[in-house]
C-alpha positions in Angstrom: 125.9 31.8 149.4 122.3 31.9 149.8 120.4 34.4 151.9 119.5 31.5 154.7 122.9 30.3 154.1 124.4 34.2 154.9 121.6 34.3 157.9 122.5 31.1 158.9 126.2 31.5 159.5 125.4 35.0 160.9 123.4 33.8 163.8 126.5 31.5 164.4 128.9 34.2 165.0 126.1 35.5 167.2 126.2 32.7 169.6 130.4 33.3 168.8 130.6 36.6 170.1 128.5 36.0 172.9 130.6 33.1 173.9 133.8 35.7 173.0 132.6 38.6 175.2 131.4 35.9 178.5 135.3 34.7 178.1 136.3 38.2 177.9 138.2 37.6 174.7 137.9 41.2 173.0 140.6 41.1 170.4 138.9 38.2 169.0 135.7 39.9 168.7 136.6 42.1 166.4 137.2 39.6 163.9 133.8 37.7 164.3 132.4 42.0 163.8 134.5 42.3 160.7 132.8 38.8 159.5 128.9 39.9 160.6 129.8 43.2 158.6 130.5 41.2 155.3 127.3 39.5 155.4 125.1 42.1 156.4 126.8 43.5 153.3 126.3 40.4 151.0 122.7 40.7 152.5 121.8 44.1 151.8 123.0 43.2 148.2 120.7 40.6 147.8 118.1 42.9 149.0 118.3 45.8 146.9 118.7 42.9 144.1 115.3 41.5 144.9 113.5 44.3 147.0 112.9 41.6 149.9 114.2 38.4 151.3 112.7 34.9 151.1 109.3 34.2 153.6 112.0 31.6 155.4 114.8 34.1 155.4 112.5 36.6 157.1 112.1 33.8 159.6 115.8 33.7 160.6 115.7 37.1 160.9 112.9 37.5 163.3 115.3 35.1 165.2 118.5 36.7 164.5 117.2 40.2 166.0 116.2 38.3 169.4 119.8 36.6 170.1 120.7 40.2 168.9 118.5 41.4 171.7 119.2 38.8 174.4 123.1 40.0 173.4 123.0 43.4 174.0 121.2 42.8 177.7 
């Protein structure tokens, strides 16, 4: 997968958790935590592979760490 690809289906298990935690689903969440933690893996890979992500990566990331943000309120 590509890096927006990874960032991509990482900002949909955002909105998945969220949805998760608002239903009060907690055994569920901890397979959608296991998932984030593979691709923040696969990311950090692709990182240390190429010292820094894509101008449009960095872009979904800006956006990924405000749901993360709005999640945690």
């Amino acid at each position: 997968m590509s890096e927006e690809e990874l960032l991509k289906k990482f900002k949909e298990l955002l909105f998945q958790e969220r949805k998760l935690l608002e239903e009060k689903k907690f055994a569920e969440i901890d397979n959608v935590v296991k998932e984030k933690s593979l691709i923040i893996r696969e990311l950090d890979d692709i990182k240390s592979k190429f010292g820094q992500f894509k101008p449009e990566s960095l872009e979904i990331l800006a956006e990924l760490k405000r749901i993360q943000g709005e999640n945690i309120e």
